[in-house]
C-alpha angles and dihedrals in degrees: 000000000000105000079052092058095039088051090046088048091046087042096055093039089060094042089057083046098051090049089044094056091036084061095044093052085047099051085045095054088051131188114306093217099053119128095014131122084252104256104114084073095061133072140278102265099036098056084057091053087052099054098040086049088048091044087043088065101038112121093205145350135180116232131193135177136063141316124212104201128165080344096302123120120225128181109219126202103174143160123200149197138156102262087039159328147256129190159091125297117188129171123163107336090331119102114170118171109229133211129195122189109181103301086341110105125184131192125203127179139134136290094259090063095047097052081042081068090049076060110039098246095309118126103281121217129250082271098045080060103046093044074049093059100090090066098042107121098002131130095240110194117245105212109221088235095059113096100242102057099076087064102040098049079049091078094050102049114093098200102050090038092055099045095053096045099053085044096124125175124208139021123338127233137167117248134182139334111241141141133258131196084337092313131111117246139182113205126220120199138193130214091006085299099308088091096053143280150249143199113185126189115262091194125064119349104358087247108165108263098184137018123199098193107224117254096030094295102139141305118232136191123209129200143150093055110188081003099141122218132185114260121184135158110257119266104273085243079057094060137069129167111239091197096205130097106267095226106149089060088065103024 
């Protein structure tokens, strides 16, 4: 009777042990979601409503990556903000800094790219250059008639820029958890990844961190939401008035 005891005794105690440790190694693994603004607990379509209504009243991001448009690559180094832009553009062997005031857009580059214009985008001569000189690192107006000026104010507008990157086609799903820039992020795909992707921000407000562009056309970081930047017209000694189409920025 008394080994009995004594086995019924050794048999409880380890059973204490065992749910006591069971309870240690669980409080250890945590909750996954701890610490987190709370969407990697909701679907899929949810968490994309989220992050498009977080990035909607966003008064700036930065954004960096590149742009697949009408089968031509850009690189894009913006910063945005809801009266303007400011930023690199850079497609081929042509960089050119952009600057965007309200409707007012302005275009600077070297001389190289504006003697590239004179030849309509073929590669200029040492006197093509030169005769170049006088617009090399000038803020030259776009007029808004000209035809490039409806792309390229399309990369410094936040809210057309935004629109059409977080554009995704087919069903959503929820992907993997991963990290951005040092945040935690949840991804959401659509059409198993072919349609567009999605990393949003599992800490703070759910903002989009990183865009993969359905079909291979670009992948994008963002960063520095609500982060505020100053934006101001160039100095009039700054600015000439090329008074040609800018056709090779947008060719």
């Amino acid at each position: 009777m008394v080994g009995r005891a004594r086995t019924r005794r050794s048999t409880a105690l380890v059973g204490v042990v065992c749910a006591g440790l069971t309870a240690a190694l669980s409080a250890c693994a945590g909750d996954p979601d701890e610490g987190t603004n709370g969407v990697g607990k909701l679907s899929a379509t949810r968490v994309e409503k989220k992050a498009r209504a977080a990035a909607e009243k966003a008064g700036s991001v930065k954004l960096s990556g590149n742009v697949v448009s009408k089968g031509v690559n850009y690189r894009l180094n913006m910063r945005l903000k809801r009266d303007g832009a400011t930023g690199k553009v850079s497609k081929g062997n042509s960089t050119f800094a952009l600057l965007k005031v309200g409707k007012d857009l302005f275009l600077k580059a070297d001389a190289d790219f504006w003697a590239r214009q004179e030849k309509g985008g073929k590669e200029p001569s040492k006197s093509d250059v030169r005769a170049a000189g006088k617009l090399d690192g000038k803020y030259v107006v776009v007029p808004s008639g000209d035809p490039a000026y409806k792309q390229l104010s399309g990369f410094a507008d936040m809210r057309l820029l935004l629109d059409g990157l977080l554009a995704m086609n087919g069903k959503r799903e929820i992907g993997d958890r991963g990290e951005v820039g040092g945040v935690r992020t949840v991804r959401v795909q659509a059409g198993e990844g072919g349609g567009g992707i999605v990393d949003v921000s599992l800490i703070g407000k759910p903002y989009p961190m990183r865009v993969e562009r359905g079909g291979g056309a670009g992948t994008l970081e963002l960063a520095e939401w609500n982060k505020d930047f100053a934006l101001r017209a160039p100095n009039k000694k700054q600015v000439v008035d090329y008074g040609r189409k800018i056709a090779a920025a947008r060719s």
